[in-house]
C-alpha positions in Angstrom: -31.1 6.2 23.6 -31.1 6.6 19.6 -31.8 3.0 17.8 -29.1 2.3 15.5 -30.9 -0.8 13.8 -31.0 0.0 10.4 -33.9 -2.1 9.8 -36.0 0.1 12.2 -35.1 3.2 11.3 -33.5 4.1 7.6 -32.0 7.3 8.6 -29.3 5.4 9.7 -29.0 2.5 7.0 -25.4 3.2 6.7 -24.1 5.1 9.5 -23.1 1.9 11.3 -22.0 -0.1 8.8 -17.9 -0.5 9.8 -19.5 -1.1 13.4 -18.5 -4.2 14.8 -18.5 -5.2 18.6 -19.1 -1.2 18.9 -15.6 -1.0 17.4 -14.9 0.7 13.8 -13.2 -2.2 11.6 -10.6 -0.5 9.4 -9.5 -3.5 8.4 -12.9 -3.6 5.7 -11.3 0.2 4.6 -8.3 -1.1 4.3 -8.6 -4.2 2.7 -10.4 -2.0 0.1 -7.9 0.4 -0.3 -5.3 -2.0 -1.2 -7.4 -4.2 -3.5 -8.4 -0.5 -5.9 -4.5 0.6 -5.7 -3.7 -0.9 -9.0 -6.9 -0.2 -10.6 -6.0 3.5 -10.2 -3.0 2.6 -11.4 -4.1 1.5 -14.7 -6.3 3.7 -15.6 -3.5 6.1 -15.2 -1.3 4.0 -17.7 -4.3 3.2 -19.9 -5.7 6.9 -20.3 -2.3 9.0 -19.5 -3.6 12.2 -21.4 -6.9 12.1 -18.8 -7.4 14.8 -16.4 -7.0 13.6 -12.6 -10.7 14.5 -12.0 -11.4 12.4 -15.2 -9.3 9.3 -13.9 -11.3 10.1 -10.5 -14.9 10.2 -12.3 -14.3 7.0 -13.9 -13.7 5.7 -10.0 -16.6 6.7 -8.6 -18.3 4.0 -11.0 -18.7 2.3 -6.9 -21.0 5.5 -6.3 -23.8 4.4 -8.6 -24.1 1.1 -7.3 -24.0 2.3 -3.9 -26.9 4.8 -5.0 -28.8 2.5 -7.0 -28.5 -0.6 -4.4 -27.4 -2.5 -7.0 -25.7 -5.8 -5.5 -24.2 -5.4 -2.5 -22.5 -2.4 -1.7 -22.2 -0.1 1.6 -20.4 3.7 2.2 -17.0 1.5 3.3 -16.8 -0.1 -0.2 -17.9 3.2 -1.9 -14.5 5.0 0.4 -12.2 2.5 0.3 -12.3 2.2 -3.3 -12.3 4.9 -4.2 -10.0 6.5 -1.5 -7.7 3.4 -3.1 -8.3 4.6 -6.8 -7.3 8.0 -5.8 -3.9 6.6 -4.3 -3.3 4.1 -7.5 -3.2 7.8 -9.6 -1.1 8.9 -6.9 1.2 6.9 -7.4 1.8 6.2 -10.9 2.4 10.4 -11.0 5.1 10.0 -8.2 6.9 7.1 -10.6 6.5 9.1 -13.3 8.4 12.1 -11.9 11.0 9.8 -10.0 11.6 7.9 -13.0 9.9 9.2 -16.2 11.0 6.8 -19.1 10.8 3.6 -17.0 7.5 4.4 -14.9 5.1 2.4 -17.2 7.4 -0.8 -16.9 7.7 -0.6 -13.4 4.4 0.0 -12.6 3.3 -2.1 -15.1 5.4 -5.1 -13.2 4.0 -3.5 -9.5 0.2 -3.6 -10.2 0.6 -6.8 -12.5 1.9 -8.6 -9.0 -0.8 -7.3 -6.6 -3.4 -8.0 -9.5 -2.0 -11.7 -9.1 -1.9 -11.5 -5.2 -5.2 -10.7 -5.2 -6.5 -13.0 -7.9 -4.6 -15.8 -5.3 -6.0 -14.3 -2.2 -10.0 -14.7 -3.8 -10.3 -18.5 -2.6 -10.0 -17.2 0.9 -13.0 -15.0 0.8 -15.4 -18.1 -0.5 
């Protein structure tokens, strides 16, 4: 039987990291997701003439981090944020083709109120 403690064998630092009770927890990938939706969102309505991939680049910011072990950082936070950044451009170019004059102040209302919910929501985590 393999050893999946990462502290015995490196090869699998971060292949078990969603692991808990031998159960994957989406809820971390989720969580994630949601909390880099409107940070793909403005940087979308900051930098409108940006390429996607360029919007996406900027993104992957979590990837050196995650490569340089700076902090704390594992492969859920490197997905889920950016797998949430991705979904933040995603959605400001679905409002701009649903509603193209009015898409910035929309959006602009949207990701200020999750920003806020999630500012509130911090406390919880300490």
């Amino acid at each position: 039987m393999p050893n999946n403690n990462s502290t015995q064998n490196p090869s699998f630092r971060f292949t078990f990291v969603a692991n808990v009770n031998n159960q994957i927890d989406f809820n971390e990938i989720l969580y994630h997701v949601l909390a880099f939706n409107p940070f793909g969102i403005y940087i979308s309505m900051l930098k409108p003439n940006w390429s996607f991939l360029k919007k996406i680049a900027v993104m992957l910011f979590e990837g050196l981090q995650f490569t340089f072990a700076i902090g704390a950082s594992d492969i859920t936070d490197f997905m889920g944020n950016t797998l949430g950044g991705i979904m933040g451009v995603g959605v400001y170019i679905v409002f701009c083709k649903l509603f193209s004059t009015k898409a910035n102040k929309i959006l602009n209302v949207l990701a200020s109120i999750g920003t806020i919910c999630i500012v509130a929501l911090l406390p919880l985590l300490i």
